[in-house]
C-alpha positions in Angstrom: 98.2 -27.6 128.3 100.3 -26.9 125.4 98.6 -26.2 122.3 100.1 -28.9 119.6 102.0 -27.2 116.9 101.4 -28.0 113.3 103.7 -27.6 110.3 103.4 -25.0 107.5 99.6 -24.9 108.8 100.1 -20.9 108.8 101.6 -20.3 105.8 99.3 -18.6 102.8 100.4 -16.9 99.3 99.7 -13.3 98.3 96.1 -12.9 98.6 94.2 -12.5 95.1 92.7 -9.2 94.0 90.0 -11.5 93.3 88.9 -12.2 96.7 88.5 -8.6 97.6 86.5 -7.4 94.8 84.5 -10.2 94.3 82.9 -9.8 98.0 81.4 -7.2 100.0 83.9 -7.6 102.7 86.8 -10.0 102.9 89.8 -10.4 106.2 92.4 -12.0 108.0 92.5 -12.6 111.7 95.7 -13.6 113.2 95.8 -14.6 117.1 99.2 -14.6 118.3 99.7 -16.7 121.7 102.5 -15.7 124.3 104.5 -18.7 123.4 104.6 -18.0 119.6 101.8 -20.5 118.5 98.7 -19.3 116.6 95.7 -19.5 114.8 94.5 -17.8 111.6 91.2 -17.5 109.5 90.3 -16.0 106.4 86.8 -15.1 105.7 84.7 -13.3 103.1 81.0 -12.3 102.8 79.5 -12.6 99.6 76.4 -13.2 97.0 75.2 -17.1 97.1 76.6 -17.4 93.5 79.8 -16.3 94.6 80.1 -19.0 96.9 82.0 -21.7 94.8 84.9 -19.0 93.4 85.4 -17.1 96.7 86.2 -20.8 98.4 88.6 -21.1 96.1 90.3 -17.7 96.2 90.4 -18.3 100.3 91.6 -21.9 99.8 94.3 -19.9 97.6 95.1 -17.4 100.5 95.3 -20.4 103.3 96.1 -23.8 101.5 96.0 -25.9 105.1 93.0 -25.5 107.0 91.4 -27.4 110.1 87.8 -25.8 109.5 85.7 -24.6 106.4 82.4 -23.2 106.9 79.7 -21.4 104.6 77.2 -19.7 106.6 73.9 -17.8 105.9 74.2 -13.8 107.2 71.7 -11.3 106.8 71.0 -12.5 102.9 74.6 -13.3 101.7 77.4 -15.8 102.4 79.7 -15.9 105.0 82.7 -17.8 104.0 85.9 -18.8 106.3 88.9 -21.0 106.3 90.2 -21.3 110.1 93.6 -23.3 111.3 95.0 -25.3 114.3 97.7 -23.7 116.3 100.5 -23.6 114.8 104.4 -22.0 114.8 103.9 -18.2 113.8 107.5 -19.3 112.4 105.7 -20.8 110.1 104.2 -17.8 108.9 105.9 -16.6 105.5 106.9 -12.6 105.7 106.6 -12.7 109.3 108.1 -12.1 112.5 107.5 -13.2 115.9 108.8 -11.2 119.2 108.8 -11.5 122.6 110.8 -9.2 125.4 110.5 -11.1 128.9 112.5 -11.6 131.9 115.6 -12.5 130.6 115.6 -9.4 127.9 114.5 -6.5 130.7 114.6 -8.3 134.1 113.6 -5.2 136.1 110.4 -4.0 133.5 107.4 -5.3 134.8 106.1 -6.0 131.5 106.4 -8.5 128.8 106.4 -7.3 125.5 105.7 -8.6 122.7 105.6 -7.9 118.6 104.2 -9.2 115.7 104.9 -8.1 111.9 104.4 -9.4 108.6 104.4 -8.0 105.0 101.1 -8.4 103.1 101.2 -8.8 99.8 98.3 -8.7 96.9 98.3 -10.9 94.1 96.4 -9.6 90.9 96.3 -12.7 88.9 93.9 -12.6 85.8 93.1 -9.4 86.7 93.1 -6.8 83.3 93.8 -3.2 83.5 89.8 -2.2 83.3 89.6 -4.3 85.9 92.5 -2.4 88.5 90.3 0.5 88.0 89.3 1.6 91.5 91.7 -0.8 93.7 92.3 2.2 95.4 88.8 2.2 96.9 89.0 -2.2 98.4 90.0 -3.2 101.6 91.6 -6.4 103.5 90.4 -6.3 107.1 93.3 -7.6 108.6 93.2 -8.5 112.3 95.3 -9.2 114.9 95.3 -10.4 118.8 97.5 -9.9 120.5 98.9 -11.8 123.8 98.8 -8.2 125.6 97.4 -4.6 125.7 98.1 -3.2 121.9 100.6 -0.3 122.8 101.3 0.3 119.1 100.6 -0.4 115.5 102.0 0.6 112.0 100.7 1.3 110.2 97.4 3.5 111.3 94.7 0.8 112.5 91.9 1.0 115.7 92.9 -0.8 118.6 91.0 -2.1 121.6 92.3 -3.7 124.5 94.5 -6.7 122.5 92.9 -6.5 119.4 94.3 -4.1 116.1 92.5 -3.7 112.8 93.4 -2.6 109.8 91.9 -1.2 106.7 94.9 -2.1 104.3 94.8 -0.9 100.6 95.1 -3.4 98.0 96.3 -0.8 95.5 99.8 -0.2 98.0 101.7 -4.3 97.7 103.4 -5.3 99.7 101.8 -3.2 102.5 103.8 -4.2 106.5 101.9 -4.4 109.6 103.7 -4.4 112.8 102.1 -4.9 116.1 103.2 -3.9 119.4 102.1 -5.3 123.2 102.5 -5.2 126.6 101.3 -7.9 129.0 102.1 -7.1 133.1 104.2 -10.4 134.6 102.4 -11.1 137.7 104.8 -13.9 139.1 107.7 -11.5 138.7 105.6 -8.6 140.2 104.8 -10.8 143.1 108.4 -12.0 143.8 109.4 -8.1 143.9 106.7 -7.3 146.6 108.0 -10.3 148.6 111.4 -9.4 148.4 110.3 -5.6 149.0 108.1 -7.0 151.6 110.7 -8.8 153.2 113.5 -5.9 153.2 110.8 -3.8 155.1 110.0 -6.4 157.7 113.8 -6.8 158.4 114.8 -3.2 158.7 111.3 -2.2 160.9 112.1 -5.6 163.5 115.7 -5.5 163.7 116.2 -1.3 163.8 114.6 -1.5 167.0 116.6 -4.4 168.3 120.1 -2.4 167.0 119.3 0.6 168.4 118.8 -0.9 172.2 121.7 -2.1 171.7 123.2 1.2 171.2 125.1 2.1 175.1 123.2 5.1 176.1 125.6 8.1 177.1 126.2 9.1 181.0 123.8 11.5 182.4 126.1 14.4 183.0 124.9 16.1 186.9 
């Protein structure tokens, strides 16, 4: 079935310095579905008595959210925002492709692409403060509908999955992601057809040739 689509569900601002440096580990994961629907969650991990301000910094980041959890990890807070489906249209400073049948009707792969510029917000942040942005991290994540075949910029990938260690200190910072799914339907209708051609040529060859007149025996 059809995941139901949702608004502006997707759509977040630039994400506050604030979040980053005010947790030991903060992200984004983005799953993109084959028919352009997704899902996104932001998370941090923090000190208990960060709890309250880093809600509000991710509430900041994603505005429209279906779930929001707090949950106890290893002695600090685990803190996430996660969505419905929704239109990765929806997503501001982003783009959604697809290559299928129609776009390459003889590859026997679908591909698809997903981009989006990132972009940091420092807020209330002073100058004393900026010191050592260089050194934070987003973890941003992304699934992918298909293999990742390639990524911008440098991130580790594993089968559909690419993560990225993005610097706070470089905004906006663009992420595209590249993927390649095989079409199975289409790869079966070109081994029936192939199939087919075959069976033809080895059962009526025979047939043609016997009716080929055979040439006198010369004495």
């Amino acid at each position: 079935m059809k995941p139901r689509l949702h608004g502006n569900i997707l759509m977040y601002a630039a994400i506050p310095f604030l979040l980053m440096t005010g947790s030991q580990e903060a992200g984004i994961i983005t799953h993109v579905s084959p028919d352009g629907s997704g899902e996104r969650l932001v998370y941090a991990r923090t000190a208990a008595d960060r709890v309250p301000e880093t809600q509000k910094y991710i509430q900041t980041t994603l505005p429209v959210a279906a779930i929001e959890r707090v949950k106890d990890e290893s002695g600090q807070k685990l803190v996430w925002r996660d969505t419905q489906a929704a239109n990765l249209a929806n997503v501001a400073e982003a783009e959604f492709g697809v290559m299928n049948v129609i776009q390459k009707p003889f590859s026997f792969f679908t591909t698809y692409s997903w981009k989006e510029k990132v972009s940091f917000d420092p807020g209330s942040v002073t100058d004393a403060e900026k010191v050592g942005l260089d050194k934070v991290k987003l973890d941003y994540i992304v699934q992918m509908p298909g293999k990742v075949t390639n990524v911008t910029p440098a991130g580790e990938t594993t089968g559909n999955q690419a993560e990225f260690k993005l610097d706070v200190s470089e905004d906006p910072v663009e992420v595209t992601v590249e993927a390649q799914s095989l079409r199975w339907p289409w790869i079966l209708v070109w081994a029936w057809i192939i199939g087919y051609i075959v069976y033809r040529i080895t059962h009526i060859a025979p047939k043609m040739a016997s009716r080929v007149p055979k040439q006198p025996r010369r004495i």
